[in-house]
C-alpha positions in Angstrom: 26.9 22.6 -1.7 23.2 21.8 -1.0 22.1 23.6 2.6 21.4 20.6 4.0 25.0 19.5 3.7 26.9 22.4 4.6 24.7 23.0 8.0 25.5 19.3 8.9 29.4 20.1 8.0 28.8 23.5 9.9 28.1 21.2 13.1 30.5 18.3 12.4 33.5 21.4 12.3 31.4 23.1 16.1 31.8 19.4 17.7 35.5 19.0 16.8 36.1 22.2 17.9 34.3 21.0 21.2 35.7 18.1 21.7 39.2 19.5 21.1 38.9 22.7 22.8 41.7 21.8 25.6 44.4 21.3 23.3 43.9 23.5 20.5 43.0 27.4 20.4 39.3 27.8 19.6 40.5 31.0 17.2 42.9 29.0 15.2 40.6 25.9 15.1 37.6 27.9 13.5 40.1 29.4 11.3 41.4 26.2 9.9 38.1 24.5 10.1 36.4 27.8 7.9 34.0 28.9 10.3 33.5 31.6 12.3 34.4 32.2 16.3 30.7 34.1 16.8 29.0 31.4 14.9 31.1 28.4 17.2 29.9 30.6 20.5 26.4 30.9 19.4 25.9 27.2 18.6 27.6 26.4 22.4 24.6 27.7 23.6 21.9 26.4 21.4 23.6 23.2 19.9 20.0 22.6 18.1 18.8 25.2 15.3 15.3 26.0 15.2 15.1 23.7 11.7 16.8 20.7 14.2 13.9 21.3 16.4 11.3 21.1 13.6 12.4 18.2 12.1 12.6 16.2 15.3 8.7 17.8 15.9 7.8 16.5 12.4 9.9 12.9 12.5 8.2 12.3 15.5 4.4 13.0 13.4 6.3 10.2 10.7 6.9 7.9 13.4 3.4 8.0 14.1 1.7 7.9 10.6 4.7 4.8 9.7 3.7 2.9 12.8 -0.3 3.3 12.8 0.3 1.7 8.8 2.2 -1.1 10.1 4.9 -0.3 8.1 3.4 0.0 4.8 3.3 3.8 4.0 6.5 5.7 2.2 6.8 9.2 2.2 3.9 9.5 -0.6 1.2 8.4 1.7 3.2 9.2 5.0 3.1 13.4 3.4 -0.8 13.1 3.0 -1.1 11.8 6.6 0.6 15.2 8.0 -1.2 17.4 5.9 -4.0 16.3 6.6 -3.0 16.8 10.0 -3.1 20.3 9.5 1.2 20.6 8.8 2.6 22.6 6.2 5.7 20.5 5.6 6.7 20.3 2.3 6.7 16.1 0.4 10.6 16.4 0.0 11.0 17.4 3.8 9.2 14.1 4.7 11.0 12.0 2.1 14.4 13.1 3.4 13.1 12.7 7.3 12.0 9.2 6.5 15.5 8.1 4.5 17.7 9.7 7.2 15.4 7.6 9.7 15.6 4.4 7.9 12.0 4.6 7.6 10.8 2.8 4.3 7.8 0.9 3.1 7.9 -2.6 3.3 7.8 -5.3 1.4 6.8 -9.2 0.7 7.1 -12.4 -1.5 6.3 -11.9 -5.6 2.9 -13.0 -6.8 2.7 -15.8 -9.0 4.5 -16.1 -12.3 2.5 -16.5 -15.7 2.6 -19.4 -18.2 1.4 -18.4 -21.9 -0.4 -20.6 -23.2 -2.7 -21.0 -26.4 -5.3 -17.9 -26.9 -8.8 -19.3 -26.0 -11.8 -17.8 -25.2 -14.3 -19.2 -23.1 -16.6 -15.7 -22.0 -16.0 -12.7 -23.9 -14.0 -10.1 -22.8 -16.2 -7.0 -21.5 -13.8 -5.6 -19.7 -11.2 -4.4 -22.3 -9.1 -3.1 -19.9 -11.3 -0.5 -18.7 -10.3 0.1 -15.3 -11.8 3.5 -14.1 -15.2 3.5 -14.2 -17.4 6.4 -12.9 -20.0 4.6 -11.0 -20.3 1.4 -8.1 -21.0 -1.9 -9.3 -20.4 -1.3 -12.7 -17.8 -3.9 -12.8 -16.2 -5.8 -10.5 -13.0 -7.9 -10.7 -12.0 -10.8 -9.0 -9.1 -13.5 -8.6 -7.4 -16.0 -6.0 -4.0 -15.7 -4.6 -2.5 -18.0 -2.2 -0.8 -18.0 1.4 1.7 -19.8 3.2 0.9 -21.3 6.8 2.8 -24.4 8.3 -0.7 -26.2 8.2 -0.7 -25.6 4.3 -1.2 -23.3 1.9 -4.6 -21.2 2.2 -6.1 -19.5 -0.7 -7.8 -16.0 -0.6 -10.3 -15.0 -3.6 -11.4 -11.6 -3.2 -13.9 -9.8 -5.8 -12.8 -6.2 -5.7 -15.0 -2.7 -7.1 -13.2 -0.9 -10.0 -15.3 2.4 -8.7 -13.5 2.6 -5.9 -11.4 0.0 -5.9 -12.6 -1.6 -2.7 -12.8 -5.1 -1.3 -16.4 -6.1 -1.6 -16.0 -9.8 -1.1 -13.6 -12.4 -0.2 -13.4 -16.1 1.0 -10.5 -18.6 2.0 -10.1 -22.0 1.6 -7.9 -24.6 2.3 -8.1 -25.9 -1.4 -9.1 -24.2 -4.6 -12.4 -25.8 -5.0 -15.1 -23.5 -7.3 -17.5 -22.6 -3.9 -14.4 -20.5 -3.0 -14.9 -18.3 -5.7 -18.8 -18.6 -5.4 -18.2 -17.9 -1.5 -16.1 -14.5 -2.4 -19.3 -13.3 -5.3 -22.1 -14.4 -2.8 -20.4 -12.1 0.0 -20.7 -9.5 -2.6 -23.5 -10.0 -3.8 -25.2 -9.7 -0.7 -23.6 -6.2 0.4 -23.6 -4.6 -3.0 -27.1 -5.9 -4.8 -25.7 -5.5 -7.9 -27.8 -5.1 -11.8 -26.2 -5.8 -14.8 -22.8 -5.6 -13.5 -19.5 -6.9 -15.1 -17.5 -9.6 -13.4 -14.1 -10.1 -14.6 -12.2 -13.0 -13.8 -9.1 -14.9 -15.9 -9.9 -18.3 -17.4 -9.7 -20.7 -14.5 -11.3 -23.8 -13.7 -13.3 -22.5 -11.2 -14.7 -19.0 -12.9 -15.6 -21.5 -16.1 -17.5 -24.3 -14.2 -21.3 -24.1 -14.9 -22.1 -23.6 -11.2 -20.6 -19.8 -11.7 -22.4 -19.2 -15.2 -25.5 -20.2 -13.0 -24.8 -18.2 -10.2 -23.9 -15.4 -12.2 -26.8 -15.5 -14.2 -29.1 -16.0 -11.4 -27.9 -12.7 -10.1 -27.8 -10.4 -13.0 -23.8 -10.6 -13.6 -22.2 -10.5 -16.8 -19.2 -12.7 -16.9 -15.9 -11.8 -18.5 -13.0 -12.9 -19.0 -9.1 -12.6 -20.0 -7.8 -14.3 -22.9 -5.4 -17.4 -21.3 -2.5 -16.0 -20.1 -3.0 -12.0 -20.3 -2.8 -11.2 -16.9 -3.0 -7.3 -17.4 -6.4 -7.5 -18.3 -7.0 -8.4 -14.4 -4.3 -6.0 -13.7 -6.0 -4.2 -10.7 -6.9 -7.4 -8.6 -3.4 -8.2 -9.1 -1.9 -4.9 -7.5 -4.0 -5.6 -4.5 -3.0 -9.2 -4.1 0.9 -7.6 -4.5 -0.4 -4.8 -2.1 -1.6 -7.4 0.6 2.0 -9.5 0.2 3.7 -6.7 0.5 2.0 -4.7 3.1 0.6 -6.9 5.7 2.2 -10.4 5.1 5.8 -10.1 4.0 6.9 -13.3 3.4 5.3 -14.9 6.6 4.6 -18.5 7.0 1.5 -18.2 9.8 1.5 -20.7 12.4 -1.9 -22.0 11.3 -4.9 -21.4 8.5 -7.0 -19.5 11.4 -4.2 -17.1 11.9 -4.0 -16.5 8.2 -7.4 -15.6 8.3 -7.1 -13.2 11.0 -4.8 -11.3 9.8 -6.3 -10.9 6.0 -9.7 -9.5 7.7 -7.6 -7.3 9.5 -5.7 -6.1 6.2 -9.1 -5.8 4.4 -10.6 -4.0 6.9 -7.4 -1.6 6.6 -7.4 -1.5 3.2 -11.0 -0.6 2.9 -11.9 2.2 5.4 -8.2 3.9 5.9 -5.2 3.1 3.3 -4.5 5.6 1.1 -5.0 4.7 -2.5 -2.7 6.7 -5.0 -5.7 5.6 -7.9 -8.3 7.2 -5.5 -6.7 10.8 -5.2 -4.9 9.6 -1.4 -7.8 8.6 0.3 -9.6 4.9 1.0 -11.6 3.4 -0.9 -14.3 3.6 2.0 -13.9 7.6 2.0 -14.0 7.9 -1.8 -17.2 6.4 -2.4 -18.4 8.5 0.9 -17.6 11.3 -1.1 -19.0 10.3 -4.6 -21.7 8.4 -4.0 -24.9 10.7 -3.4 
């Protein structure tokens, strides 16, 4: 029997014993029960073990590091949190602190579903997959998602580093028009300046309109695109919209568009300076280029 398990029978057999110590001898209850009379006596007088006390110390640190994510870290990122803290804790410790505590990350509505159609090719693809890259604005990726609020939906287009894998521009819209993309790029544009660098997009309407080959061209980006269809080729913007779902919105419908909006800034503001990224090593993407970017 795991150690776990036999101190918690250990102190299920010491409370019976308590709780029945008027009508039944305490000798011949330990002896039926398998412990011992010492042991029974010792726990009478500290009911909590030394490893009770820790835990409760360390599920209190979880609480915490649980609550200050809003809900959204598991045991993973929750483990990083302490030891960064300065605990010695081991990940399994944490992982069975947070189940026995009901503490789990949470989650939200699916992203879209995908409708094959026939292979086309509009923009070449540059990309080919090639997710890690070892420098910023190498190549970016960008998408839209959508959001439910009782005024309508709103839709978010976000144009995300693969360096680091953080959000360097985003727009909303009540409607899919094309400046919402354009809106998302120029934001990025204008905080990143970058030279020759790759933006990946799928085949939509509004990534194949001439006003975003003229913007792009305009301001020294290459465009590329997925074949129609292959939505692993955009793979990474697509975690982050299932990330942002999943994390901050959990199937919400917001009261309005404005409150939508809010609460996205909030999330990217999150997601860029403090979330732990698994892809980045546990840090954010704000911290990661901090430490890689001379």
């Amino acid at each position: 029997m795991p150690a776990q398990q036999r101190y918690g029978s250990i102190r299920k057999a010491y409370e019976f014993i308590k709780s029945h110590q008027s009508k039944f001898p305490v000798d011949v209850m330990c002896r039926v029960l398998g412990v011992t009379r010492s042991g029974y006596y010792k726990w009478l007088k500290k009911p909590v073990s030394d490893r009770g006390l820790e835990d409760a110390r360390l599920l209190r640190l979880i609480r915490a590091s649980y609550k200050a994510s809003q809900g959204i870290y598991g045991a993973p990122r929750v483990f990083l949190d302490l030891r960064e803290a300065g605990e010695t804790c081991s990940k399994h410790r944490v992982t069975r602190l947070m189940r026995e505590a009901g503490l789990k990350a949470l989650h939200g509505y699916r992203t879209r579903r995908w409708t094959v159609g026939k292979p086309a090719v509009l923009v070449p693809n540059h990309l080919k997959r090639q997710f890690s890259v070892s420098q910023p604005n190498r190549a970016w990726v960008t998408d839209i998602t959508y959001i439910r609020t009782w005024q309508g939906w709103l839709y978010l287009a976000v144009v995300i580093d693969l360096f680091s894998r953080k959000v360097v521009g985003w727009a909303v819209s009540p409607s899919m028009r094309p400046e919402l993309v354009l809106d998302a790029l120029l934001k990025a544009v204008q905080t990143r300046r970058p030279k020759g660098t790759i933006i990946h997009s799928d085949q939509g309407s509004q990534f194949s309109s001439d006003a975003w080959r003229r913007f792009c061209r305009t301001n020294r980006l290459e465009p590329s695109m997925s074949r129609k269809g292959n939505c692993y080729d955009n793979a990474v913007v697509e975690a982050y919209f299932a990330s942002l779902k999943k994390e901050r919105i959990k199937k919400l419908i917001y009261r309005n568009r404005d409150l939508a909006t809010a609460d996205i800034a909030g999330y990217i503001a999150f997601y860029n300076s403090t979330r732990r990224h698994s892809h980045l090593g546990g840090v954010s993407p704000e911290q990661y280029e901090a430490a890689h970017v001379g």
